[in-house]
C-alpha positions as a Markdown table, in Angstrom:
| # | Residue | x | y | z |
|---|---|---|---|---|
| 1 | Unk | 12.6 | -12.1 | 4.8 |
| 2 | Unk | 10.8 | -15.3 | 5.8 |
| 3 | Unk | 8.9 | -16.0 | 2.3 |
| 4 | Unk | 7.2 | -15.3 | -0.4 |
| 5 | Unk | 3.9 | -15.7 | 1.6 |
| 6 | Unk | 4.8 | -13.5 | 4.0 |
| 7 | Unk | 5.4 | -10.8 | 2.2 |
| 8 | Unk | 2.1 | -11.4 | 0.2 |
| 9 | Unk | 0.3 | -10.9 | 3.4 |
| 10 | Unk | 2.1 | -7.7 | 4.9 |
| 11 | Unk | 1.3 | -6.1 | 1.6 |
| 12 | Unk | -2.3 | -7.2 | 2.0 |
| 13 | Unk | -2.1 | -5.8 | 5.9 |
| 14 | Unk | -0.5 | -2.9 | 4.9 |
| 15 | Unk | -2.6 | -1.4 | 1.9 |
| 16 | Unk | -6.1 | -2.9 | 3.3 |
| 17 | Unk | -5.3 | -0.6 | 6.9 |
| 18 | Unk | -4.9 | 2.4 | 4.8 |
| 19 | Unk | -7.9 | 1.4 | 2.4 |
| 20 | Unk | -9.9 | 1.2 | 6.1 |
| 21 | Unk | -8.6 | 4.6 | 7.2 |
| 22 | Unk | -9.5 | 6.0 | 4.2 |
| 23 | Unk | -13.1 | 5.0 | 3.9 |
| 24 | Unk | -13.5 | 5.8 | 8.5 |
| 25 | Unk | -12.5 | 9.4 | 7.3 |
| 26 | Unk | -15.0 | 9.7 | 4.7 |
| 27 | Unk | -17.6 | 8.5 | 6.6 |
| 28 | Unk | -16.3 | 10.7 | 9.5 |
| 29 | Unk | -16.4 | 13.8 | 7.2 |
| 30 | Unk | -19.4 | 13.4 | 5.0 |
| 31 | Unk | -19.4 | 16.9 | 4.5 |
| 32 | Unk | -16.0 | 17.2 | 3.1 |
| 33 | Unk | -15.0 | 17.1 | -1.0 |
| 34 | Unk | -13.8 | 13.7 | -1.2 |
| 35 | Unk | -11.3 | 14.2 | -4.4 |
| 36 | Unk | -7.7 | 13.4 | -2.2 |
| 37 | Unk | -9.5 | 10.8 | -0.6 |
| 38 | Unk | -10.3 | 9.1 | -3.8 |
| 39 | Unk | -6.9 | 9.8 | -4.9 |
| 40 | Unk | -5.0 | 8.5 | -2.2 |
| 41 | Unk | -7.1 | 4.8 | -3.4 |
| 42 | Unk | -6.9 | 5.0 | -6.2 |
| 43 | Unk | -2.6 | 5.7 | -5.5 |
| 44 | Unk | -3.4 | 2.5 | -3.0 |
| 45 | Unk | -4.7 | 0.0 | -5.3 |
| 46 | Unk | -2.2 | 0.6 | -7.9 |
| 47 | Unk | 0.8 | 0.5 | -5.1 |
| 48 | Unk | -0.9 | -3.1 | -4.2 |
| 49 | Unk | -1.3 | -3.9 | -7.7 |
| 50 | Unk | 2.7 | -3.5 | -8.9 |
| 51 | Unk | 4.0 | -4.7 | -5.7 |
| 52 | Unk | 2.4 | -8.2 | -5.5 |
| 53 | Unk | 3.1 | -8.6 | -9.4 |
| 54 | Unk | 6.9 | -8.3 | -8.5 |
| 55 | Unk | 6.4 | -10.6 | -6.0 |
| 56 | Unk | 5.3 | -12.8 | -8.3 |
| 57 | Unk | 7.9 | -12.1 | -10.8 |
| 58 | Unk | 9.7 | -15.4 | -11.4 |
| 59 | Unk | 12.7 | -14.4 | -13.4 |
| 60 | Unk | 14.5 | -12.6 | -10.6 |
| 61 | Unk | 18.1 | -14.6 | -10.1 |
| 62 | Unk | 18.7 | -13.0 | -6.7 |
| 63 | Unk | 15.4 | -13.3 | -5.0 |
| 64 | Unk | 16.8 | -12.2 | -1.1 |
| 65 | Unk | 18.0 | -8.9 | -2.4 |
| 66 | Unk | 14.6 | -8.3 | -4.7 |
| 67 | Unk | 12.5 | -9.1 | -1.6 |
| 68 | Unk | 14.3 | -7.0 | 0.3 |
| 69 | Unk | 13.9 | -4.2 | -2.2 |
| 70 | Unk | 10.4 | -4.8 | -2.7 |
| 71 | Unk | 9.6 | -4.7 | 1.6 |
| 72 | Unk | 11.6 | -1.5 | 1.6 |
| 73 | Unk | 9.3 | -0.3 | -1.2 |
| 74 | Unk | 6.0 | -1.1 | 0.5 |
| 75 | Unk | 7.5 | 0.7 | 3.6 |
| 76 | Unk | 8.1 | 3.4 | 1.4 |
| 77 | Unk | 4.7 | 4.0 | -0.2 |
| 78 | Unk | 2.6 | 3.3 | 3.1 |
| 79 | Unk | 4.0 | 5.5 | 5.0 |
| 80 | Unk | 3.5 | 8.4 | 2.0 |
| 81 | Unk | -0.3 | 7.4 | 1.9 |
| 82 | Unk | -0.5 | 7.4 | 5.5 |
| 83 | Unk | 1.0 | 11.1 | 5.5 |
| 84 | Unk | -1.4 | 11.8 | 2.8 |
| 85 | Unk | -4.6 | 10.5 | 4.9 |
| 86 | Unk | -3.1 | 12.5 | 7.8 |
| 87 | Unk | -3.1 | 15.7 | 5.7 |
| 88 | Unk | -7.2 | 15.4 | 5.0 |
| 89 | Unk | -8.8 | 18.3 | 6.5 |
């Protein structure tokens, strides 16, 4: 893990690629109910929101090991969202 920053900014890649998958496949199926979609989001923006606050958590005495927990957490919930957007039918 290189930094703090660093990790800021692949959970900012990560969440705001699925957030722009997301909205291409609504507008791509206009048609469609859009309930998962919204879920999936909604799921997004509160994956983003608890991951960069443990980031910021400043009373972690081992801070390699709870970065490295935290990278294999956002691992762990974009790939589930992007099953989940691959799923929309």
């Amino acid at each position: 893990m290189a930094n703090k920053r660093d990790l800021k900014k692949d959970i900012n890649y990560v969440f705001g690629d699925i957030l722009d998958a997301v909205y291409y496949w609504e507008l791509e199926n206009t048609q469609k109910p859009t309930k998962e979609s919204e879920a999936i989001i909604d799921e997004a923006f509160a994956g983003f929101d608890e991951l960069i606050a443990r980031v910021n958590n400043r009373s972690v005495e081992d801070t390699k090991a709870h970065f490295k927990a935290i990278n294999s957490d956002l691992e762990s919930k974009g790939r589930a969202l992007i099953d989940r957007i691959n799923k929309l039918k």
